[in-house]
C-alpha positions in Angstrom: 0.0 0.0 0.0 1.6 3.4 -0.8 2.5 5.8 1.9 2.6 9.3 0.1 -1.4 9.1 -0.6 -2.7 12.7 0.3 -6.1 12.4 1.7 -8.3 15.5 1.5 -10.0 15.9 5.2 -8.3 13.2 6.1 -10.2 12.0 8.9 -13.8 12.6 7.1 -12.2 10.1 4.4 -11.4 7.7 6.6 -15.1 7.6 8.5 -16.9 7.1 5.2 -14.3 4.2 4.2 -15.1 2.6 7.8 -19.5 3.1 6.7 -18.9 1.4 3.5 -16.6 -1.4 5.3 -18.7 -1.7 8.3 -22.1 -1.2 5.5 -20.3 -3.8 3.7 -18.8 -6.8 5.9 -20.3 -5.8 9.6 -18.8 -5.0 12.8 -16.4 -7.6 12.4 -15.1 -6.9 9.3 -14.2 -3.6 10.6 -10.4 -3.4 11.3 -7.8 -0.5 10.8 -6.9 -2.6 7.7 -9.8 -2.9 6.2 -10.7 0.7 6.7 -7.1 2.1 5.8 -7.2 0.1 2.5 -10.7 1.1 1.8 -9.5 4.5 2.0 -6.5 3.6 -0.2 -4.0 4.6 2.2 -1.1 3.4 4.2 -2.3 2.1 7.7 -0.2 4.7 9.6 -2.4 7.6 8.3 -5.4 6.6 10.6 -2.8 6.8 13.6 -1.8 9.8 12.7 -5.0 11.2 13.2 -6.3 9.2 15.9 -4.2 7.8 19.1 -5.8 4.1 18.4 -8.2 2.1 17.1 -11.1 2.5 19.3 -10.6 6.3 19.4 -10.8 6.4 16.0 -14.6 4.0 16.0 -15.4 6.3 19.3 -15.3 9.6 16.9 -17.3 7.8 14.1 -19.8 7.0 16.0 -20.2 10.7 17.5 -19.6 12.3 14.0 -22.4 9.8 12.6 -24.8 11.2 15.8 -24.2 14.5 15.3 -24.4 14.6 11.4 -27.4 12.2 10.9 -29.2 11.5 14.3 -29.6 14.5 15.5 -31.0 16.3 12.8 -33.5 13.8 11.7 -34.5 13.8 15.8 -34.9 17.1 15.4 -37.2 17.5 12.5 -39.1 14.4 13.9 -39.7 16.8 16.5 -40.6 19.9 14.8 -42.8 17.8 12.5 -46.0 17.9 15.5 -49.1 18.9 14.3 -48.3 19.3 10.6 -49.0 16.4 8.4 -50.2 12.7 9.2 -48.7 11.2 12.2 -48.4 7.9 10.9 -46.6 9.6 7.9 -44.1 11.8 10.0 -43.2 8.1 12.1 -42.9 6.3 8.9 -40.1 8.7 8.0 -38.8 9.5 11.0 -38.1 5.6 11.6 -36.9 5.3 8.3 -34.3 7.8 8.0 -33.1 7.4 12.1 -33.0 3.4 11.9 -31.2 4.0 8.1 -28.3 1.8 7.4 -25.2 2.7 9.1 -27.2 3.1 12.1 -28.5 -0.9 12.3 -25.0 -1.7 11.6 -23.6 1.0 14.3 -25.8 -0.5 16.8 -24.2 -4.1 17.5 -20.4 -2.6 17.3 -21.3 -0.1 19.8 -23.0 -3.3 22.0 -20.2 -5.8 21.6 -17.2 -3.9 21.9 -16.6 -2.9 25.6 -13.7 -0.3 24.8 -16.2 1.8 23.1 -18.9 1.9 25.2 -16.4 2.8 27.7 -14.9 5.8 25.4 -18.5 7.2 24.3 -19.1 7.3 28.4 -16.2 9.4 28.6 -17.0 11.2 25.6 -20.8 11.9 26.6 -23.1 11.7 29.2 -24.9 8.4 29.2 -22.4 6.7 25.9 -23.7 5.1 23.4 -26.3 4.5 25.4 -27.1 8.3 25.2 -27.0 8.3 21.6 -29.2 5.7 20.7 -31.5 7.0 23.5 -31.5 10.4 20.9 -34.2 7.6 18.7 -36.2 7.2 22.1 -36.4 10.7 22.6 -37.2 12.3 19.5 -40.3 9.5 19.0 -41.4 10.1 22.6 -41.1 13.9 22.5 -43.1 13.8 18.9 -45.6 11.7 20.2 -46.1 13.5 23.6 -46.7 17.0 20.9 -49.3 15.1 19.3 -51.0 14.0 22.0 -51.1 17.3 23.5 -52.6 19.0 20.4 -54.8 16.2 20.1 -54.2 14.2 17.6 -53.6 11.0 19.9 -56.0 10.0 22.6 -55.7 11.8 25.6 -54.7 9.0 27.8 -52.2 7.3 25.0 -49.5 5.7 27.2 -46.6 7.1 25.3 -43.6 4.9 27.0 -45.4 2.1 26.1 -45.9 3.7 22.5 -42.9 5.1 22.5 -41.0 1.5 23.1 -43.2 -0.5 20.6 -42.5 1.8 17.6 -38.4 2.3 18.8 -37.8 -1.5 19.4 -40.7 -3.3 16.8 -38.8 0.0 14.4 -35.3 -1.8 15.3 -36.2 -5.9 14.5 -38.1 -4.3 11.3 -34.9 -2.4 10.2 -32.3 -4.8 11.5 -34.1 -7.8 8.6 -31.5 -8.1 5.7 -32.5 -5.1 2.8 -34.4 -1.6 3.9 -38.3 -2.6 4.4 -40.4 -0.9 2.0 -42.0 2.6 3.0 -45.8 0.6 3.2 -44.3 -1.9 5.4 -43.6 0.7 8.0 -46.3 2.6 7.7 -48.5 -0.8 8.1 -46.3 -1.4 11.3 -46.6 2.5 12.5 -50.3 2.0 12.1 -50.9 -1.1 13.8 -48.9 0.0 16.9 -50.8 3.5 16.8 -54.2 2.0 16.0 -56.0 2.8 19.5 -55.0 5.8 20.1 -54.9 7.6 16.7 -57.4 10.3 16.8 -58.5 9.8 13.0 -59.8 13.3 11.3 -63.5 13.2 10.1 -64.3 12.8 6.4 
C-alpha cells in the first residue's frame, strides 16, 4: 500500500471508508486494515490522526450522531401537528434506523472499549445516543398528544417502546423494508390511540 497518498480531510475520508466497510462486511469486518485500504492509504495515516483504534470508531460514532441522528430527531420533533402522524413516524423511523445506524448498533453493544470511550465522551455513551431515537419519538408523540391528535390517555412509554424496538427488529431484517411496510407497522402500533380526522 503506498504511503505518500494525500487524503483531502483526512479524517472525514477515513469515517466514510469505515460506513462502506462496516455497511459492507459488519462489525467484524471492521479493522484499521480494512478501513485504511478502503481508503486507499497506508495504515499509519489513521494513527496519525487518531491515538488508536477504538478512538478512531469512538469519533465515528459521535460524528455519525451528530451529522445524521440529531437532525433527523430534530425534524421528527418539529414535525408535531403538521402532516399525518403515521406519515411523519414512517419517515422518522426510516431515516433514524437507516443503514449505518442498524450496523452501528451491534459494534457499539459488543465492543466494551467503546462503550467505555463514548461514556467518557458523553453523558450516558452510546447508550445516550441511541437513547436520541427514544427521545425524538417520545417527544413527537407526547406534541401530538397534547394537540390532540392521539388520545388523551395514549401511554406514550409504552408507544414510544413499541414503535423504537418493533422499528429496530423491522430495520435490522437483511435489505431496507419498503415505506408501506412501515407505515403498516406504524399503524398497527398507533391503531388505538390515533385520533382519526372526520371525512
Amino acid at each position: 500500500m503506498p504511503t505518500g497518498v494525500h487524503l483531502q480531510d483526512a479524517r472525514q475520508q477515513l469515517f466514510d471508508a469505515a460506513e462502506r466497510v462496516l455497511l459492507r462486511a459488519g462489525a467484524n469486518g471492521l479493522t484499521s486494515r480494512a478501513v485504511t485500504d478502503e481508503a486507499g492509504c497506508a495504515k499509519g495515516v489513521l494513527h496519525r490522526y487518531f491515538a488508536d483504534f477504538d478512538t478512531f470508531l469512538t469519533e465515528l460514532v459521535l460524528d455519525r450522531a451528530a451529522a445524521q441522528l440529531a437532525p433527523r430527531a430534530a425534524e421528527l420533533r418539529q414535525a408535531a401537528g403538521a402532516g399525518a402522524v403515521v406519515d411523519n413516524l414512517t419517515t422518522a423511523l426510516t431515516a433514524l434506523f437507516g443503514p449505518i445506524w442498524v450496523a452501528l448498533i451491534p459494534l457499539i453493544t459488543f465492543r466494551d472499549e467503546l462503550r467505555a470511550r463514548l461514556r467518557a465522551a458523553r453523558p450516558g455513551g452510546g447508550t445516550a445516543i441511541l437513547g436520541e431515537v427514544t427521545g425524538a419519538v417520545g417527544d413527537y408523540l407526547t406534541a401530538e398528544r397534547e394537540l390532540g391528535r392521539l388520545a388523551a390517555d395514549a401511554d406514550i412509554a409504552s408507544l414510544t417502546l413499541s414503535l423504537v424496538g418493533g422499528g429496530h427488529l423491522l430495520f435490522a431484517e437483511p435489505g431496507q423494508p419498503a415505506p408501506d411496510a412501515v407505515a403498516r407497522f406504524v399503524t398497527s402500533v398507533l391503531a388505538d390511540v390515533l385520533r382519526r380526522r372526520p371525512r
